[in-house]
N, C-alpha and C positions, 0 to 999 in steps of 0.2 A: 797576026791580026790582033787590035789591041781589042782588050776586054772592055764590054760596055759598063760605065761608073752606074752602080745601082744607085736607082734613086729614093730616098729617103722621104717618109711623109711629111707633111708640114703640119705641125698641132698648135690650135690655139688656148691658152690655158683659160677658164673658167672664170679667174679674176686675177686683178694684174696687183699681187701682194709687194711688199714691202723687199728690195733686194736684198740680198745677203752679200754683209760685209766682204771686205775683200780676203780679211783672213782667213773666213767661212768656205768662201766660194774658193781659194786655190787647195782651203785643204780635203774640199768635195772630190777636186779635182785631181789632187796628188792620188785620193783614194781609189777615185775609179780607175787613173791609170795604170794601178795597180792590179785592183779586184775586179776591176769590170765594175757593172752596175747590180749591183746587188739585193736593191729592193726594186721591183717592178715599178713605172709611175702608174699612176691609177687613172683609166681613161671612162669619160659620160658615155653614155651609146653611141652619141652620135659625135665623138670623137674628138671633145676638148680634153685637157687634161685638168686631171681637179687637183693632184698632186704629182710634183716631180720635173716641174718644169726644166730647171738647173740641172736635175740628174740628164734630160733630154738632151738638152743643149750641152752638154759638158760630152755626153758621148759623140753626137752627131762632131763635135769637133776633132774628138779621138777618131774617129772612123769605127768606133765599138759598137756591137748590137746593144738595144735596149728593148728588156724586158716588158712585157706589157698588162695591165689586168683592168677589166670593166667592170664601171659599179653600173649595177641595175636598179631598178622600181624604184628610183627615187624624183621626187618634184625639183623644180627648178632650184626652189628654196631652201630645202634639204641639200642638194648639189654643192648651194653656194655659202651654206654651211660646215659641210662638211669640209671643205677644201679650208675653209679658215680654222675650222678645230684642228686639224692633220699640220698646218702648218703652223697655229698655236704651240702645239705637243713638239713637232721636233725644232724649233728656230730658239735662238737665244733671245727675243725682240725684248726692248724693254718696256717700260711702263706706260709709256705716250704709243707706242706700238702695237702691245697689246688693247690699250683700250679705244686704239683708234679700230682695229677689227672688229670689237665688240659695238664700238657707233654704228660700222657699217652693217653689221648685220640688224641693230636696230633699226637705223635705217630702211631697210628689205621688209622685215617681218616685226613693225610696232604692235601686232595684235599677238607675236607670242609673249608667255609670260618670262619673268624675268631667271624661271628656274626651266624651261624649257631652253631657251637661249644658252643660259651656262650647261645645260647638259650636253646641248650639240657640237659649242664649243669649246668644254673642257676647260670651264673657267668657276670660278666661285660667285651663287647669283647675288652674294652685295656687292661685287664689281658691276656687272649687269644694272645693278637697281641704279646704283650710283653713275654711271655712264647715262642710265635712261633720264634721271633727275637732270641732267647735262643739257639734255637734247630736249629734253620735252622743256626744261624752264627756257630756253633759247630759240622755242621754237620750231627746232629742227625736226621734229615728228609729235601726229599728235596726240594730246594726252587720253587714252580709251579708258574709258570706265570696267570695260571686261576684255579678259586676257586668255589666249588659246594655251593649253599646254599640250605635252606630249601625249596623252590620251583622247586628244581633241574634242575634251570637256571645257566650256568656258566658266570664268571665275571671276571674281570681282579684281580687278585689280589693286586694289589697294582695300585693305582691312582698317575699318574704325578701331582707333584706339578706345581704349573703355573707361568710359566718363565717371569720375567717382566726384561726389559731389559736396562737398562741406559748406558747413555753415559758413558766412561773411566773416563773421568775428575770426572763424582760424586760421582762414584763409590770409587773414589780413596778419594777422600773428606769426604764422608761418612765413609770411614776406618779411615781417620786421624783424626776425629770429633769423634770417639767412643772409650770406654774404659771400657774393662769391670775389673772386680774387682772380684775376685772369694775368697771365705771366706764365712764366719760368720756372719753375719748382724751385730750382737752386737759387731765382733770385728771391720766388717769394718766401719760401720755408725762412731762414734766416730774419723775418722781421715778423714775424709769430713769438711770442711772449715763452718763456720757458714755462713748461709744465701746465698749460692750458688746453690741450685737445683730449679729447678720449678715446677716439677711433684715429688712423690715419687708413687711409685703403685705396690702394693703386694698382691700378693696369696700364703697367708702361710701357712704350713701345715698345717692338722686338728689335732686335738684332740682326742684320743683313736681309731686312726687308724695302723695297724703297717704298714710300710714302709721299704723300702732296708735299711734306715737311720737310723731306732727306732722307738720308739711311745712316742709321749709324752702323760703325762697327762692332763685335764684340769686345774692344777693348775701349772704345765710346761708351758703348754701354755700360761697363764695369764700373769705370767712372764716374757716369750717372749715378746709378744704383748707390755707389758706396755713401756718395754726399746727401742722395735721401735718405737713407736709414740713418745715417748717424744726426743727424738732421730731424728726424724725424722721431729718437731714443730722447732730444731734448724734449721738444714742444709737447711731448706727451706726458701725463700727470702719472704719478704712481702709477695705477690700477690699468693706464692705458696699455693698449698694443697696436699694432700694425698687421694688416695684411696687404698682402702683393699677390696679384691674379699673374699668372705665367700661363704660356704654353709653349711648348716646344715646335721649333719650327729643324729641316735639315738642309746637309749640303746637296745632297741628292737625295732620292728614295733609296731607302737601305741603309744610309747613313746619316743618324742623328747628330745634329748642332750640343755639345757639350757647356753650351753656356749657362744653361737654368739651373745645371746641376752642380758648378762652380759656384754661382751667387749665393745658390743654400747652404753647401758646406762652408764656406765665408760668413753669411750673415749666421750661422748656427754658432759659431766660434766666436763670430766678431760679437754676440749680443746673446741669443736663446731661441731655439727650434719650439716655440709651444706644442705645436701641432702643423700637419698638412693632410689634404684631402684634394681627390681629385673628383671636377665635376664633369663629367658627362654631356656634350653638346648633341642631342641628337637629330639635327637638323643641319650638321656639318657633313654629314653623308648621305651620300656618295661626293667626294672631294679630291681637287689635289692630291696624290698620295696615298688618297683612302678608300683609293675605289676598289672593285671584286677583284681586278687582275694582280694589282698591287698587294692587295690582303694585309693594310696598313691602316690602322685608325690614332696617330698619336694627333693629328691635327684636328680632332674633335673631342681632346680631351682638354677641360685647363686644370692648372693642378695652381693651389689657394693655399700658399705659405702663409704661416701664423707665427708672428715674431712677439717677443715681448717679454716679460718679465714671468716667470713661473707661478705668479699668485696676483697673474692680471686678470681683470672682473671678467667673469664670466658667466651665461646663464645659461645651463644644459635643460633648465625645464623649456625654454623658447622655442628651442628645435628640436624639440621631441614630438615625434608625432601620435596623436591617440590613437590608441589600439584599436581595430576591428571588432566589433562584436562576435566574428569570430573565433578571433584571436584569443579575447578576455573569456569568451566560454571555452572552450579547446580544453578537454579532459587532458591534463599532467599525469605522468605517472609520478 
């Protein structure tokens, strides 16, 4: 007597995300045929999937069981949240990818703020700010003067910048005193006068990050870097120096990018190590990399090479800060 073919449910996912390549999806596939399904997909109460579609579909073809787990007490919003962070965190998407997830959840929920958004989906909120500037100057959602966060306090959503006010005369002085130069570093540096700057001071882009502009490589970069400093050893007068804001970015979590620390030991040889100092971002946590589980904070640190000549000007009275009154009384032994 033949056996009855069980029948298998039919699940509708939660929101219809971005496919996975083909190289993605056969090597889902290689895996489960091997291991079976391994992470449960994760189903709403009422039995969409919010993560795992692909793993579903990839068994039901195998004839394999798949694992099952329900998320509870959470809102629509939250739901279709969540299903975008989950799928943020394990997909390779790239940058039009990911920031189209991040539309879409503006889209859903314009009255959360832009650091409740990056919390739920595990993104950094000046992606967020800068997707929402996207949507709201185009339009596409609209512009709220106050913003829900995760505590479901509301806030201004955008903070006045603080007005400092000078007189006409300096105002105007301070325009004729300025110049800016927009271009190329390497094409503009080169038509700068020898020995005419006092500061040079950069934050350049990093290395294997994509940007609106490209990605450079680390061996792009290197290249970069070299033609600025050396470039930058002329235009500068005696007394000058240079600084370069760095931060380390890696290839994975657990494993740092070796480039920032190549560049120092190079420009310390190629020129002089004044000094370096690391500054402290602490508004970059909880982040990329840096959050509790990870137990990782290098992406909230930058660290502020000081290049230059051993007996370039310097003023240590500037940045010293006044003592405390407790401090200045504080009985010494």
């Amino acid at each position: 007597m033949p056996t009855a073919k069980k029948i298998r449910k039919k699940y509708a996912p939660v929101l219809q995300l971005p496919p996975l390549s083909p190289d993605e999806f056969d090597g889902l596939k290689a895996s489960i045929a091997v291991h079976g399904v391994l992470v449960p997909i994760l189903l709403t109460e009422d039995g969409r999937i919010i993560d795992g579609s692909n793993r579903r579909a990839i068994a039901d073809a195998l004839g394999y069981e798949c694992p099952e787990s329900v998320q509870k007490g959470l809102t629509e919003d939250e739901i279709r949240a969540l299903a975008r962070s989950l799928n943020l965190a394990r997909r390779h998407l790239n940058r039009e990818q990911r920031r189209q997830l991040v539309a879409d959840q503006l889209r859903e929920t314009p009255a959360w703020s832009n650091r409740r958004v990056a919390k739920n989906l595990g993104v950094d909120h000046h992606t967020v700010a800068s997707v929402r500037l996207e949507l709201s100057t185009g339009g596409e959602i609209p512009q709220v003067e106050r913003t829900t966060g995760r505590d479901e306090k509301s806030y201004p959503a955008t903070r006045p910048a603080p007005v400092v006010h000078r007189p006409p005369e300096e105002r105007q002085a301070r325009i004729a005193a300025t110049t800016l130069l927009h271009g190329d570093c390497r094409d503009v540096l080169p038509t700068l006068p020898s020995a005419s700057v006092d500061l040079a001071l950069f934050d350049p882009p990093y290395p294997e990050v994509s940007r609106e502009y490209g990605r450079l490589t680390e061996p792009d970069w290197h290249d970069l870097m070299r033609v600025v400093v050396r470039e930058c050893r002329r235009v500068l007068k005696p007394t000058g120096s240079m600084v370069v804001v760095l931060q380390s970015n890696y290839e994975r979590v657990g494993r740092m990018r070796l480039w920032p620390y190549e560049f120092v030991l190079w420009a310390a040889k190629e020129w002089n190590l004044i000094q370096d100092c690391y500054w402290h971002v602490p508004d970059a946590l909880p982040s990329a990399g840096t959050d509790r589980d990870t137990g990782l904070l290098k992406t909230s640190v930058k660290w502020n090479v000081w290049l230059g000549p051993s007996d370039c000007h310097r003023n240590q009275q500037a940045v010293l800060r006044t003592p405390t009154d407790t401090v200045t009384t504080r009985q010494r032994p």
